[in-house]
C-alpha positions in Angstrom: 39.7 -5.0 -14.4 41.7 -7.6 -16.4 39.8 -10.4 -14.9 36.7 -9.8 -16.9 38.8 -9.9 -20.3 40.3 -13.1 -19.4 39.0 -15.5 -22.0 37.0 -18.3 -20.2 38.6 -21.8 -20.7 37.0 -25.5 -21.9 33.5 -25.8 -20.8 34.6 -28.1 -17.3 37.0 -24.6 -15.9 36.1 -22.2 -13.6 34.1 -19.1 -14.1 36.6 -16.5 -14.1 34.5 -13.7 -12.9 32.7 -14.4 -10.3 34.9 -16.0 -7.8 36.2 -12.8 -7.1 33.5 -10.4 -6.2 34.4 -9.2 -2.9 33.0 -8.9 0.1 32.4 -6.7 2.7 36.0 -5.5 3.9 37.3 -4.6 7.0 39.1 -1.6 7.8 42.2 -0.6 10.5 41.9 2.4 12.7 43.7 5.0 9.9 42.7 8.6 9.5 44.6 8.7 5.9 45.0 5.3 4.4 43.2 3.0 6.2 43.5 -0.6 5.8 41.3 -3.0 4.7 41.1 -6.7 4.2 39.8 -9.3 1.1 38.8 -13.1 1.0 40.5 -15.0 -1.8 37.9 -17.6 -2.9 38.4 -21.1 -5.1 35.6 -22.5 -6.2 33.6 -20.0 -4.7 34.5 -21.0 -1.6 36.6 -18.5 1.1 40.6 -19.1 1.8 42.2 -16.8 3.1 42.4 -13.6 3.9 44.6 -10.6 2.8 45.3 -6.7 3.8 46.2 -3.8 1.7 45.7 -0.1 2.1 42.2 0.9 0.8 43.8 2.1 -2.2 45.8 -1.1 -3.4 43.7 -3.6 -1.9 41.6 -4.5 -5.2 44.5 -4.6 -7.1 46.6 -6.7 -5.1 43.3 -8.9 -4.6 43.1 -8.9 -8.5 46.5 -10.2 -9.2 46.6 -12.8 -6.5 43.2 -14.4 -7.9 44.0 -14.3 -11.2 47.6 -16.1 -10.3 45.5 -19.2 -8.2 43.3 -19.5 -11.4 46.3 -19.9 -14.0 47.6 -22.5 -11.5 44.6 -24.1 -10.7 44.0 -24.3 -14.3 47.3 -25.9 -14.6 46.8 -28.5 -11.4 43.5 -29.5 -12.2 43.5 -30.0 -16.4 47.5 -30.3 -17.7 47.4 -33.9 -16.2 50.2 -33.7 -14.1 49.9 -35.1 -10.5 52.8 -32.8 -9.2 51.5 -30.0 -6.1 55.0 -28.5 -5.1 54.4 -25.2 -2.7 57.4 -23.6 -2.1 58.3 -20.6 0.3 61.5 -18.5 -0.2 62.0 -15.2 1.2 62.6 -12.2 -0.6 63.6 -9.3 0.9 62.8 -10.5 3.6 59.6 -11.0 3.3 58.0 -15.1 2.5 57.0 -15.6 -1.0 54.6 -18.4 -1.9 55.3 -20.6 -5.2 52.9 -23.3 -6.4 54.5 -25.8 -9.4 57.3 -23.0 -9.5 54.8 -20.7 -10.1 54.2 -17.4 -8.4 51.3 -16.9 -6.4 51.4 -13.8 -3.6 54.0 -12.7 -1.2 52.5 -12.4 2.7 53.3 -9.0 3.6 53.1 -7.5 7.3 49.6 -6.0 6.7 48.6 -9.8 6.2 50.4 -10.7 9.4 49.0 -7.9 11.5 45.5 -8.9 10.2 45.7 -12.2 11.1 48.5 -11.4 14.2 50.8 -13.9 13.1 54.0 -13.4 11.7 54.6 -13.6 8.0 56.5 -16.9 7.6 54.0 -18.8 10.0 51.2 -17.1 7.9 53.0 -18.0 4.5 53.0 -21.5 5.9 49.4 -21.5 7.1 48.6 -20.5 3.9 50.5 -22.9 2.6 48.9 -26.2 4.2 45.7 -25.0 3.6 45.9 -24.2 -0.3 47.2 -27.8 -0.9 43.8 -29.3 1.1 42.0 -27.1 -0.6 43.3 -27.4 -3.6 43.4 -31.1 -3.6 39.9 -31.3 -2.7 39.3 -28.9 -5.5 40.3 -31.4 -8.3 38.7 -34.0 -6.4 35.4 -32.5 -6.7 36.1 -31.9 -10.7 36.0 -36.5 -10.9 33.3 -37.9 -12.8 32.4 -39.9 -10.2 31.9 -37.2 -7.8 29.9 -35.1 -10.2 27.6 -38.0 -10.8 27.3 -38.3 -7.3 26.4 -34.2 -7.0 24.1 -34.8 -10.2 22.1 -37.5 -8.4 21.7 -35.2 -5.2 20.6 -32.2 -7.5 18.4 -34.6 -9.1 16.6 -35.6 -5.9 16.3 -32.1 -4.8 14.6 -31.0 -8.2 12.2 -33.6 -7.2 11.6 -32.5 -4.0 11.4 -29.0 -5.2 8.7 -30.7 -8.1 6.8 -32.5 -5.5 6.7 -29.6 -3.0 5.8 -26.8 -5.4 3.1 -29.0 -6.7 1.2 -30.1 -3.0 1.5 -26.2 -3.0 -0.1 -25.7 -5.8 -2.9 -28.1 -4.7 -3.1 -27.2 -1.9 -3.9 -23.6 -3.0 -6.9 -24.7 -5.7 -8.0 -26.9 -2.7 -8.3 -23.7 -0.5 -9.6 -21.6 -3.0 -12.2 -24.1 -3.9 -13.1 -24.8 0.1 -13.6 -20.9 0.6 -15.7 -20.6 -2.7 -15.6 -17.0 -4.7 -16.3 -14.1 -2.9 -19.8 -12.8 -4.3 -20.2 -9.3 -5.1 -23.2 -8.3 -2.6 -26.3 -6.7 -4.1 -27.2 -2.7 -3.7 -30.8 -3.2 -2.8 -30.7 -5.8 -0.2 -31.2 -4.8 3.6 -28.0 -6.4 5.0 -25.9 -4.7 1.9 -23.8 -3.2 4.6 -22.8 -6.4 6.4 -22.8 -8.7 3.5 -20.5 -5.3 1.7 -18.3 -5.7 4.7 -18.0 -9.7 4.5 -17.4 -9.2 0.8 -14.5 -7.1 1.5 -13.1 -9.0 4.5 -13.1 -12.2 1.6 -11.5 -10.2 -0.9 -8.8 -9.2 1.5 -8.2 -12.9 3.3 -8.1 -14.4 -0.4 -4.9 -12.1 -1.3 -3.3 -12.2 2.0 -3.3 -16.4 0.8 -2.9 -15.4 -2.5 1.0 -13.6 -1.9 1.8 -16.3 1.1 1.6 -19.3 -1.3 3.3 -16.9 -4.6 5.8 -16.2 -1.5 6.1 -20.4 -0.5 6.4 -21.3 -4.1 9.0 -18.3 -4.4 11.0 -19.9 -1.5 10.8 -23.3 -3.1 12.1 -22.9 -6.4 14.5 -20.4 -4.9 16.3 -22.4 -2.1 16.3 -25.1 -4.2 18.0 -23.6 -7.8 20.1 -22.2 -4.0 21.3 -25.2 -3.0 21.8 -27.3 -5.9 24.4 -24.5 -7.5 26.8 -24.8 -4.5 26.7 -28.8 -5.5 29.4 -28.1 -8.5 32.8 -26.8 -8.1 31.3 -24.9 -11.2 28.5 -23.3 -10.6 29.7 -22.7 -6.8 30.7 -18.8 -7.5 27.6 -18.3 -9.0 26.1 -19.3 -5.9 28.1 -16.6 -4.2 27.4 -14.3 -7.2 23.7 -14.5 -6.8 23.7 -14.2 -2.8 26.2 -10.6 -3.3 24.0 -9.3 -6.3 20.4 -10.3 -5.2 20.9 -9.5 -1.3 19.8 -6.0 -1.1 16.9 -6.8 -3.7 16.2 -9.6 -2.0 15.8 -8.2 1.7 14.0 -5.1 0.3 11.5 -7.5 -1.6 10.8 -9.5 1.1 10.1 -6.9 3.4 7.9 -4.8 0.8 5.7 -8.1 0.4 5.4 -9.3 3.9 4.5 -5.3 4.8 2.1 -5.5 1.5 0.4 -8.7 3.2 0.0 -7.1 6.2 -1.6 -4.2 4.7 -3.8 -6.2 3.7 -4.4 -8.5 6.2 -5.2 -5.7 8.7 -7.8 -4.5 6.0 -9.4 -7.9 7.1 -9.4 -7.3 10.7 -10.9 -3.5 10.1 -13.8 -5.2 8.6 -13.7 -8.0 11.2 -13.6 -5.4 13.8 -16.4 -3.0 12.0 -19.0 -5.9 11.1 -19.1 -6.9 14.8 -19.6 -3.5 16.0 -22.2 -2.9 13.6 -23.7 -6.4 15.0 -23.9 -5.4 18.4 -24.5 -2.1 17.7 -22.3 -0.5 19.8 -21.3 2.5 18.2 -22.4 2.7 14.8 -26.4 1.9 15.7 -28.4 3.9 13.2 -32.2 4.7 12.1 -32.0 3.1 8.7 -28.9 0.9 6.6 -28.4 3.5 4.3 -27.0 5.8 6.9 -25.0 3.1 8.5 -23.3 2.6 5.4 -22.4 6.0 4.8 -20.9 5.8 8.4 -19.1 2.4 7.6 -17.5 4.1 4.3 -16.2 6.8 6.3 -14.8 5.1 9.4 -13.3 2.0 7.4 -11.5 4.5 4.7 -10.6 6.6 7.3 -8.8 3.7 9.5 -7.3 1.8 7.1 -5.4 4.6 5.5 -4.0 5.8 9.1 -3.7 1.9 9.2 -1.4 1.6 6.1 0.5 5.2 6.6 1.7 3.6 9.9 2.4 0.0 8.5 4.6 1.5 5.5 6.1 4.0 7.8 7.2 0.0 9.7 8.2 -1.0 7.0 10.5 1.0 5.6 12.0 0.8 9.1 12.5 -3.0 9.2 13.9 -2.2 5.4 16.4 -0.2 6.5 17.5 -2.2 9.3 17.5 -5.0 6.9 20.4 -3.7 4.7 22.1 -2.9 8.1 21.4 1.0 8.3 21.7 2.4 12.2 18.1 3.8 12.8 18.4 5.1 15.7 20.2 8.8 14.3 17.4 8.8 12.1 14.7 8.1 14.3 15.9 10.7 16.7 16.7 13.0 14.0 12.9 12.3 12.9 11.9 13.4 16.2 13.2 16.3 16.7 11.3 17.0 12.7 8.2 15.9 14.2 8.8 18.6 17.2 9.4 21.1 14.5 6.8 20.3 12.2 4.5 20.1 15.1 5.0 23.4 16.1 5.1 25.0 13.0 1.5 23.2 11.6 -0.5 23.7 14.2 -3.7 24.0 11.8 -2.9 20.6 10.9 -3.6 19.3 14.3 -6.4 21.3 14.6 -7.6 19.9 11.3 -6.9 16.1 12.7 -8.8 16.4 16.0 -11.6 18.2 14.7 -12.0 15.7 11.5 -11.8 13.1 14.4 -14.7 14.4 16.3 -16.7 14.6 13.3 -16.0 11.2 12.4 -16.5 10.2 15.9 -20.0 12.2 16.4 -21.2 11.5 12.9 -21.7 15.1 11.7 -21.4 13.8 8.1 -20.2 11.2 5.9 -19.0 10.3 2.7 -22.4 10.8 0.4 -23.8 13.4 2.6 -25.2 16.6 1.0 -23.8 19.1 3.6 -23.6 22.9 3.4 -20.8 24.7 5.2 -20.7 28.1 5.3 -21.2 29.6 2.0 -20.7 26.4 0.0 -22.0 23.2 -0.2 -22.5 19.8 -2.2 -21.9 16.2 -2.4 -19.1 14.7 0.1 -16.7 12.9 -1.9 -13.7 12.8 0.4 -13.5 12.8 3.8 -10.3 12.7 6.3 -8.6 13.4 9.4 -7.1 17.1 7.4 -9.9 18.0 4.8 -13.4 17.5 3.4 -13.9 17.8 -0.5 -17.2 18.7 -1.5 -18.8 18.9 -5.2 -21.5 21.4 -5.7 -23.9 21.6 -8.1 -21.9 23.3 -11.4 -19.7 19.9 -10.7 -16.5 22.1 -8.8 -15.2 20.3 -6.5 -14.5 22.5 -3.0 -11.8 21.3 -0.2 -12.6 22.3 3.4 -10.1 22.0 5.8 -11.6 20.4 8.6 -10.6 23.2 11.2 -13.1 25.4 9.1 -16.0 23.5 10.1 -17.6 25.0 12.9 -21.1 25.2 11.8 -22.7 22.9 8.9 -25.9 21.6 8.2 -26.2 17.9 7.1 -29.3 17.5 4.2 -29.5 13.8 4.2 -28.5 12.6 7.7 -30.8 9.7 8.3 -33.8 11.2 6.7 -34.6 14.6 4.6 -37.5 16.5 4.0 -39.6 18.2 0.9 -40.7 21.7 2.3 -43.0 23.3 -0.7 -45.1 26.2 -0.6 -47.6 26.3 -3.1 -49.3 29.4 -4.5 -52.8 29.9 -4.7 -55.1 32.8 -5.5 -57.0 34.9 -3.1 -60.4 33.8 -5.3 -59.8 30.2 -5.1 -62.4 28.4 -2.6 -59.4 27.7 -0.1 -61.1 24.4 1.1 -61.5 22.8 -2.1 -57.9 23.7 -2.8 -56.5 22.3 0.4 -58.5 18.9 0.3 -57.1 18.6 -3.7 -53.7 19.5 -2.2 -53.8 16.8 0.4 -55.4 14.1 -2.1 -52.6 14.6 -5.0 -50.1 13.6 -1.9 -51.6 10.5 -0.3 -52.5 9.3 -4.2 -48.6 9.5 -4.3 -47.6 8.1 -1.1 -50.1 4.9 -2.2 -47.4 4.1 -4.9 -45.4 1.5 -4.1 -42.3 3.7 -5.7 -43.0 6.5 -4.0 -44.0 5.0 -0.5 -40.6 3.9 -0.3 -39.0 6.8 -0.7 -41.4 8.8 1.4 -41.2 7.6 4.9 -44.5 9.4 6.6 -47.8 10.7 5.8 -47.2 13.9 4.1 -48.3 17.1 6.2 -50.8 19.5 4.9 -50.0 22.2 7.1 -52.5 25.1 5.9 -52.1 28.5 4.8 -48.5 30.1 6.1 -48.6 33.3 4.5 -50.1 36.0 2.1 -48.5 37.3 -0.3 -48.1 39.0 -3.1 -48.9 35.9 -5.4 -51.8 35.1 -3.4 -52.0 32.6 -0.3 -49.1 30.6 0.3 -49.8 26.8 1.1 -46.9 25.1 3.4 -46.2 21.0 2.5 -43.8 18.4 4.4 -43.3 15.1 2.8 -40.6 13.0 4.9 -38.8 11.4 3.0 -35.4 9.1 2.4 -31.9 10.5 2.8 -31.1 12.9 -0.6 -34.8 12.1 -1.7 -36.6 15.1 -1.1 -35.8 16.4 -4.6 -37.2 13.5 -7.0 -40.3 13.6 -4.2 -40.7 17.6 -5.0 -40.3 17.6 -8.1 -42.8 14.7 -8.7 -45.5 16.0 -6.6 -44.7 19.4 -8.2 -45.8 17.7 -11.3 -49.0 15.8 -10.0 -50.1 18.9 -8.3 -50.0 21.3 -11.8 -51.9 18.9 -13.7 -54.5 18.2 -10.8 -55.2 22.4 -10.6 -55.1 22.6 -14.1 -58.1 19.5 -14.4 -59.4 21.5 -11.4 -59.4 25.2 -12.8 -57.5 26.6 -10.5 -54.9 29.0 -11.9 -51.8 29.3 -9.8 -51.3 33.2 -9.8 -48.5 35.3 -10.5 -47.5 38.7 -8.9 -49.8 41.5 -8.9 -49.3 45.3 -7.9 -51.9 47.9 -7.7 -51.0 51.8 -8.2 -52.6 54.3 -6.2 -52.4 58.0 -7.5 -53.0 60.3 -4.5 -51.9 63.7 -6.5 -55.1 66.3 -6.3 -53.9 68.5 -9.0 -53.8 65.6 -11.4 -57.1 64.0 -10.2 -58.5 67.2 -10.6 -57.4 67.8 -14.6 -58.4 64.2 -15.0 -62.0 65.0 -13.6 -62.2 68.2 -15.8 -61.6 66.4 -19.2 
């Protein structure tokens, strides 16, 4: 465009540019050329309107701004006091002149537009150019931009003064709620105090983004306002309110849907600590398995919580920057139908992963075994469970696959060893130093926390090969019942070592019933 060569003047004339980024046009009912129409601006400020086909209307939009600037430049700096507008027609059309100058002819797309016809347009025109030209040059006095620089003055104080209580009062906040404290892993309300922790954490950045937001709006509205005080900086006004709109409305709605995010967080905690509280649903035997139930349910709900708070969002976005929804929701629909259809496994997955949040079948940091496979639960939602086994592979289970599955740490476990003894060992002496070697260890205030009942001695269950096979419970904590076996495990071998009693290993016996080979064997 030849407006953004066009060498900018003395530092007190117009901005060339920016005046004349247009605007959302209109358009005529045309199937091949439609028309459209354009604001002329001065100053920033709108004047009048013009029509052109689609094709020709930048160009004739072009032309006529960049005539009002040379004779505004003329008007408002040359020194001369002379505004002469002048209409003559030419053929037979009105032709607008300023100082002898030419500035646009009114053509009977502008008349249509505006339903006038063209020489009561031209004049229209006309009248209004000289007022607002006039008012234009007025606004270029000294005294009037002393005046404006006062104003702008007091409004960056304002601004000052406002952005500042806001600061305070933001430290004052902050320093009224205290820091949130990081709760400790061994106390018995961890779960509650977990919870308050992370309902603190959530209120402190919902306040966080609502003052950066206020402060945002301060500064913003402010720089706002005072550019539209100077006949100068007035089309950068409009400049920043065409560029920065769609950034703008998308921003505004991606943080206010970001602090509602996490402001619902919040209330998911809110909502969780009270039932805890009361009881209601997640009542448990111990805090540990609460927890495990309180990780699950809160991951679980806030991400359905945030899937449908984005899927809002983008919503309001789109309605924001003036997109018709409604095609799209019922074209979304009629997806949803289709998808719905065509994935029913997915459904299957959600309701059962539902039920099993629901009935507590497991939870994240439950050993489970399903099937064929088994391990830690790492991940658990409404589609899938991921698992981690023992080599460290990490296996996903769709939740539909879970039909039978056996939980190895729900709200206790147990240590279930058999212990080998020969058939010459006195069998009483070996189950009273059996039984002794447990209670020693369940006296230890390490051990007697992680072993919630008196271990169970239950006698001989079986012989055997190796000898007589000794059965031994020990309850113990959730995912416990390994460190207990494998300490008494130790205990016990050096107590039957001190004792002599040899743990045996298997023994066969042959038997030759051949009486042709007995007999040779008897004979030499």
């Amino acid at each position: 465009m030849v407006i953004t060569i066009v060498s900018i003047p003395k530092a007190t004339a117009q901005i060339p540019l920016l005046p004349y980024l247009s605007t959302p046009s209109s358009a005529a009912s045309s199937a091949k050329d439609p028309t459209v129409s354009e604001w002329v601006y001065l100053d920033g400020r709108q004047l009048f309107q013009i029509a052109a086909s689609k094709n020709d209307v930048s160009q004739r939009l072009q032309n006529i701004q960049l005539n009002l600037q040379q004779i505004s430049q003329d008007y408002f700096y040359s020194g001369n006091q002379k505004f002469d507008i002048k209409i003559l027609k030419v053929n037979n059309l009105p032709v607008i002149y300023i100082n002898e100058k030419y500035l646009m002819t009114v053509n009977s797309d502008d008349a249509e537009l505006r339903q006038l016809d063209p020489v009561t347009l031209a004049n229209q025109i006309a009248g209004d150019l000289q007022k607002d030209l006039a008012t234009a040059k007025a606004e270029r006095q000294t005294h009037y931009l002393i005046d404006q620089g006062k104003i702008a003055g007091g409004i960056a104080l304002v601004v000052i003064l406002s952005s500042l209580l806001i600061y305070h009062w933001q430290r004052r906040s902050l320093k009224d709620s205290g820091e949130p404290i990081s709760p400790s892993v061994e106390t018995d309300e961890s779960i509650t105090t977990q919870l308050n922790y992370q309902q603190s954490e959530h209120l402190a950045e919902v306040k966080k983004r609502l003052f950066q937001l206020t402060q945002t709006g301060i500064w913003g509205c402010g720089s706002f306002v005072i550019l539209g005080l100077f006949p100068y900086t007035r089309a950068l006004q409009i400049a920043v309110l065409a560029v920065a709109q769609i950034p703008l409305k998308v921003g505004i709605v991606g943080l206010g849907t970001y602090v509602v995010i996490r402001f619902s967080y919040a209330l998911i905690d809110q909502f969780t600590t009270t039932i805890i509280s009361g009881g209601v649903i997640l009542k448990s035997g111990n805090s540990e398995r609460t927890q495990l139930r309180v990780s699950t349910f809160s991951g679980v709900t806030k991400s359905i919580t945030t899937l449908l708070l984005i899927g809002v969002g983008i919503l309001i976005a789109l309605i924001a920057l003036g997109i018709d929804i409604i095609p799209l929701l019922a074209g979304a629909g009629l997806i949803g139908v289709a998808v719905s259809l065509a994935s029913q496994n997915l459904i299957k997955d959600a309701i059962n992963g539902f039920l099993i949040i629901l009935e507590d079948q497991y939870a994240l940091g439950d050993v489970i075994t399903v099937g064929d496979v088994g391990g830690l639960v790492e991940n658990l939602n409404l589609r899938m469970t991921q698992v981690r086994d023992a080599e460290g592979r990490l296996i996903t289970i769709p939740n539909s696959e879970v039909k039978i599955v056996a939980n190895l740490s729900s709200r206790w476990s147990r240590a279930d060893l058999t212990i080998p003894v020969s058939y010459q060992t006195d069998i009483d002496h070996a189950l009273k130093l059996i039984t002794d070697v447990a209670v020693d260890m369940n006296q230890e205030p390490f051990w007697k926390r992680q072993i919630l009942e008196k271990p169970s001695i239950l006698g001989i269950d079986n012989f055997s090969e190796r000898g007589m096979m000794i059965r031994v419970w020990i309850k113990t904590q959730p995912l416990k019942q390994w460190d207990v076996a494998r300490e008494y495990r130790r205990r016990l071998k050096i107590a039957l070592d001190q004792a002599g009693i040899a743990i045996p290993i298997p023994q066969q016996a042959i038997w030759i019933n051949d009486t042709p080979l007995l007999s040779y064997q008897e004979n030499t």
